[in-house]
C-alpha positions as CSV (number, residue, x, y, z in Angstrom):
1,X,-30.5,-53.7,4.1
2,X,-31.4,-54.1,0.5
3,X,-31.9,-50.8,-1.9
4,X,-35.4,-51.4,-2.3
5,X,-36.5,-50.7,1.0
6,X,-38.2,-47.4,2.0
7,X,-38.5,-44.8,4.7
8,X,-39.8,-41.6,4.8
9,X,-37.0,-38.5,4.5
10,X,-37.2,-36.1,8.0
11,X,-36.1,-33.1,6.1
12,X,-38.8,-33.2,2.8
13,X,-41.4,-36.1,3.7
14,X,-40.8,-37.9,0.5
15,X,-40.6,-41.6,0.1
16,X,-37.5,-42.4,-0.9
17,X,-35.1,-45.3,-0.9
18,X,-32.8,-46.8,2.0
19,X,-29.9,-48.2,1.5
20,X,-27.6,-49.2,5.1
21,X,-30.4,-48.0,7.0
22,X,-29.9,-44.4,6.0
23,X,-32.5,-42.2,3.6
24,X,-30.6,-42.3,0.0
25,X,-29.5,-39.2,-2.0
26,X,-32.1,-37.1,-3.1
27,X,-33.2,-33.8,-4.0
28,X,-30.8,-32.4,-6.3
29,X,-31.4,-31.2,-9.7
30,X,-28.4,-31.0,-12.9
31,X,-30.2,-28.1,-14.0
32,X,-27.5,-27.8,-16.9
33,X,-26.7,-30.9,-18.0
34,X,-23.0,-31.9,-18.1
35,X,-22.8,-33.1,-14.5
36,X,-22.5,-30.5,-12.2
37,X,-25.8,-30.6,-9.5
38,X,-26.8,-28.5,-6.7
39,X,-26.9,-29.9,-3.4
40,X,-29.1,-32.6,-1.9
41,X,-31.7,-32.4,0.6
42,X,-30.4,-32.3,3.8
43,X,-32.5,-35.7,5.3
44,X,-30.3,-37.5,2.8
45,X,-28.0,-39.8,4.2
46,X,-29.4,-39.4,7.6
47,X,-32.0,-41.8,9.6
48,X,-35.5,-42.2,8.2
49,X,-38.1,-40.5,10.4
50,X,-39.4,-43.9,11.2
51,X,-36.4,-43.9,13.7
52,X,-35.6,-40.8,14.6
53,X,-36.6,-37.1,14.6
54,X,-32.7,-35.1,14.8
55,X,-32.7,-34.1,11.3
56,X,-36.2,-32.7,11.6
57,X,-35.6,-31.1,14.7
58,X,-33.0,-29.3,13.1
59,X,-34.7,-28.4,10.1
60,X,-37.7,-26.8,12.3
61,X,-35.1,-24.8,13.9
62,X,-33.6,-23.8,10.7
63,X,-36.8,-22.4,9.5
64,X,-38.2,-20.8,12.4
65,X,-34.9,-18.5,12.3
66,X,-35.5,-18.0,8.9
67,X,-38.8,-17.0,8.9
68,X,-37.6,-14.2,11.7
69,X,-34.5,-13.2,9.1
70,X,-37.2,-12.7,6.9
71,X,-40.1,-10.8,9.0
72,X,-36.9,-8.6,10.2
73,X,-36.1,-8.0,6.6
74,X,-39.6,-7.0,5.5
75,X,-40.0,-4.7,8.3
76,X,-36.5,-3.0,7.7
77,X,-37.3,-2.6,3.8
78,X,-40.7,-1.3,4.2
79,X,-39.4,1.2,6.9
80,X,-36.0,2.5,4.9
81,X,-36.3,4.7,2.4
82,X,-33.1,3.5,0.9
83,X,-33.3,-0.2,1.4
84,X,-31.4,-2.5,-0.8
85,X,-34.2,-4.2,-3.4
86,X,-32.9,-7.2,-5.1
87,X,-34.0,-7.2,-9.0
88,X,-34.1,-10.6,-10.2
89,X,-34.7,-12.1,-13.7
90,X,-33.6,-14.8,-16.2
91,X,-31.4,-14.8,-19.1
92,X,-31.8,-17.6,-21.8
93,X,-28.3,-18.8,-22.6
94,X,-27.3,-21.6,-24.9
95,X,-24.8,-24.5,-23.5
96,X,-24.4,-27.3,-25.8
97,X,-27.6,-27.8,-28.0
98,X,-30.1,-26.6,-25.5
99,X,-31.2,-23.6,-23.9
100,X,-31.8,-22.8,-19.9
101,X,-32.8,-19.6,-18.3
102,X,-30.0,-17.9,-15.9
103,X,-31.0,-16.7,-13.0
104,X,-29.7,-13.0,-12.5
105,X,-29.7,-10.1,-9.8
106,X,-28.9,-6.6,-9.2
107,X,-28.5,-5.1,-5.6
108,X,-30.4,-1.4,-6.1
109,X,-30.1,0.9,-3.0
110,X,-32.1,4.3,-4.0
111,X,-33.6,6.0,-7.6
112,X,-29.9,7.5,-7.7
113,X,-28.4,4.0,-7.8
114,X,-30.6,2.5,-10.4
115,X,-30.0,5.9,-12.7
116,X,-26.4,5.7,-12.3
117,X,-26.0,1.6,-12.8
118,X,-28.4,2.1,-16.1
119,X,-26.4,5.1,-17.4
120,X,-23.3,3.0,-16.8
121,X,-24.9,0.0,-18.5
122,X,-25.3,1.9,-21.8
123,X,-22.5,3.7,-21.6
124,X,-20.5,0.3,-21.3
125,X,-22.9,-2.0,-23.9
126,X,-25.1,0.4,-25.7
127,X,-28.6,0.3,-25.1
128,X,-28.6,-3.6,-25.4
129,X,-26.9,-4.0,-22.2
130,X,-30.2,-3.6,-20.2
131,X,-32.0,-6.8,-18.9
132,X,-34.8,-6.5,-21.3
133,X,-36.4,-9.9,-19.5
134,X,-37.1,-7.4,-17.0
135,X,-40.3,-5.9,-17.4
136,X,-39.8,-2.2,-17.4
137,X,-35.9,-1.8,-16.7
138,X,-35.5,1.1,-18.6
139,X,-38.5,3.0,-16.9
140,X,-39.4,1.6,-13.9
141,X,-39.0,3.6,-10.2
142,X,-37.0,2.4,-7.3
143,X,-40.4,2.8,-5.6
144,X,-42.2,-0.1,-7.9
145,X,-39.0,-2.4,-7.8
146,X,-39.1,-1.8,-4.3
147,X,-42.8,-2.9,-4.3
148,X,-42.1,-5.7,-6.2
149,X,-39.5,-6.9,-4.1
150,X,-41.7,-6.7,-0.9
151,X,-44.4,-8.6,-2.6
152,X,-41.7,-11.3,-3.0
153,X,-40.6,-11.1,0.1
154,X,-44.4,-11.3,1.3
155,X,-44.7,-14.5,-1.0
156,X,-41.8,-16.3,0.3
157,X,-42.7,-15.9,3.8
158,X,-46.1,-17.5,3.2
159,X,-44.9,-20.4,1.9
160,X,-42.5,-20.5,4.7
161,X,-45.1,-19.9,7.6
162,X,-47.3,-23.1,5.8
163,X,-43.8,-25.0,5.3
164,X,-43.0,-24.4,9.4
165,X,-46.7,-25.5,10.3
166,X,-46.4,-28.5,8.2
167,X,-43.4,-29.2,9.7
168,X,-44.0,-29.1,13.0
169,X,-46.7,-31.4,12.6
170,X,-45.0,-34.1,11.8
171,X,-42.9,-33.5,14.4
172,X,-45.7,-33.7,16.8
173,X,-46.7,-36.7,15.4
174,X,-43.1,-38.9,15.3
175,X,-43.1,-41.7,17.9
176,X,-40.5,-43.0,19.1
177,X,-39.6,-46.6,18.3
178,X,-38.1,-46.8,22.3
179,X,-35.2,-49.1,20.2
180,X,-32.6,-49.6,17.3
181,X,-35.3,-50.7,14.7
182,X,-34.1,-53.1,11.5
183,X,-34.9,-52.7,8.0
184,X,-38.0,-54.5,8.6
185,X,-39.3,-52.0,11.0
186,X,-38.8,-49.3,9.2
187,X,-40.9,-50.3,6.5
188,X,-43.9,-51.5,8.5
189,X,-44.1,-48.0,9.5
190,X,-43.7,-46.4,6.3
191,X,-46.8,-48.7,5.8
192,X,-48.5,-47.8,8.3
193,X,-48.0,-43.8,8.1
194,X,-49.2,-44.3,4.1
195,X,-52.4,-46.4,5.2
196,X,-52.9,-43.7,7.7
């Protein structure tokens, strides 16, 4: 099968390329520019959803358990008064001639914690040591990073309750070609599922 054919991804929906009648590599990102990348979407290298639905299967599965991680995680942070909160926020570093934003985290488990890793912070690096990017560090509560991190959480599992519907309604929609389709199959169907 030539290069330029196409077929739909299972995992992400895209259009993308396939090459020995399997979806090509895709999804990754070299977010820093000498080489290294992060890892690709899943539905790459796997059967286009023209001919099957495994991958997608999977991937439904994947996010429904998810989405419970994350409505058990909600309810346990909302409910303890000493969660853990994740504070997350960027650093700009130089590499090479260009600049990126890090991505950073602290773990904070009560208003005792965050005193204590802040005192240590200064003590260590002077006052500079603080994540200034952070709006607040040096006077916010545990209380309103805990609020922050629950409206996070509360974002995140939006997007993943409208990610899961989407999801499954492509699944509901796959047919199944009842045999081993060729490359020409596969992108009559593309065709048909973009005129569609």
């Amino acid at each position: 099968m030539e290069a330029t054919k196409r077929g739909t991804c299972q995992a992400c929906g895209r259009e993308i390329g396939v090459k020995n009648a399997v979806i090509a590599h895709h999804g990754y990102q070299r977010p820093f520019g000498w080489g290294e990348q992060t890892s690709s979407c899943f539905g790459a290298r796997e059967l286009p959803y023209e001919v099957s639905k495994k991958v997608l299967e999977a991937h439904v599965d994947a996010c429904s358990t998810r989405l419970t991680e994350l409505y058990a995680r909600i309810h346990q942070v909302t409910n303890d008064a000493n969660a853990n909160v994740v504070i997350a926020w960027e650093e700009r570093q130089q590499f090479r001639a260009t600049r990126h934003t890090i991505p950073m985290t602290l773990i904070v488990e009560n208003q005792q914690h965050l005193d204590a890793m802040r005192t240590e912070m200064i003590n260590e690096k002077g006052r500079n040591a603080l994540p200034w990017a952070y709006a607040g560090w040096a006077t916010k509560t545990y209380e309103s990073f805990k609020a922050d991190f629950l409206a996070r959480l509360d974002q995140e599992k939006k997007q993943r309750e409208r990610h899961l519907a989407e999801q499954r309604k492509r699944l509901a929609a796959w047919v199944d070609p009842g045999f081993t389709p060729g490359p020409s199959y596969i992108e009559d169907q593309r065709r048909k599922n973009k005129a569609a």
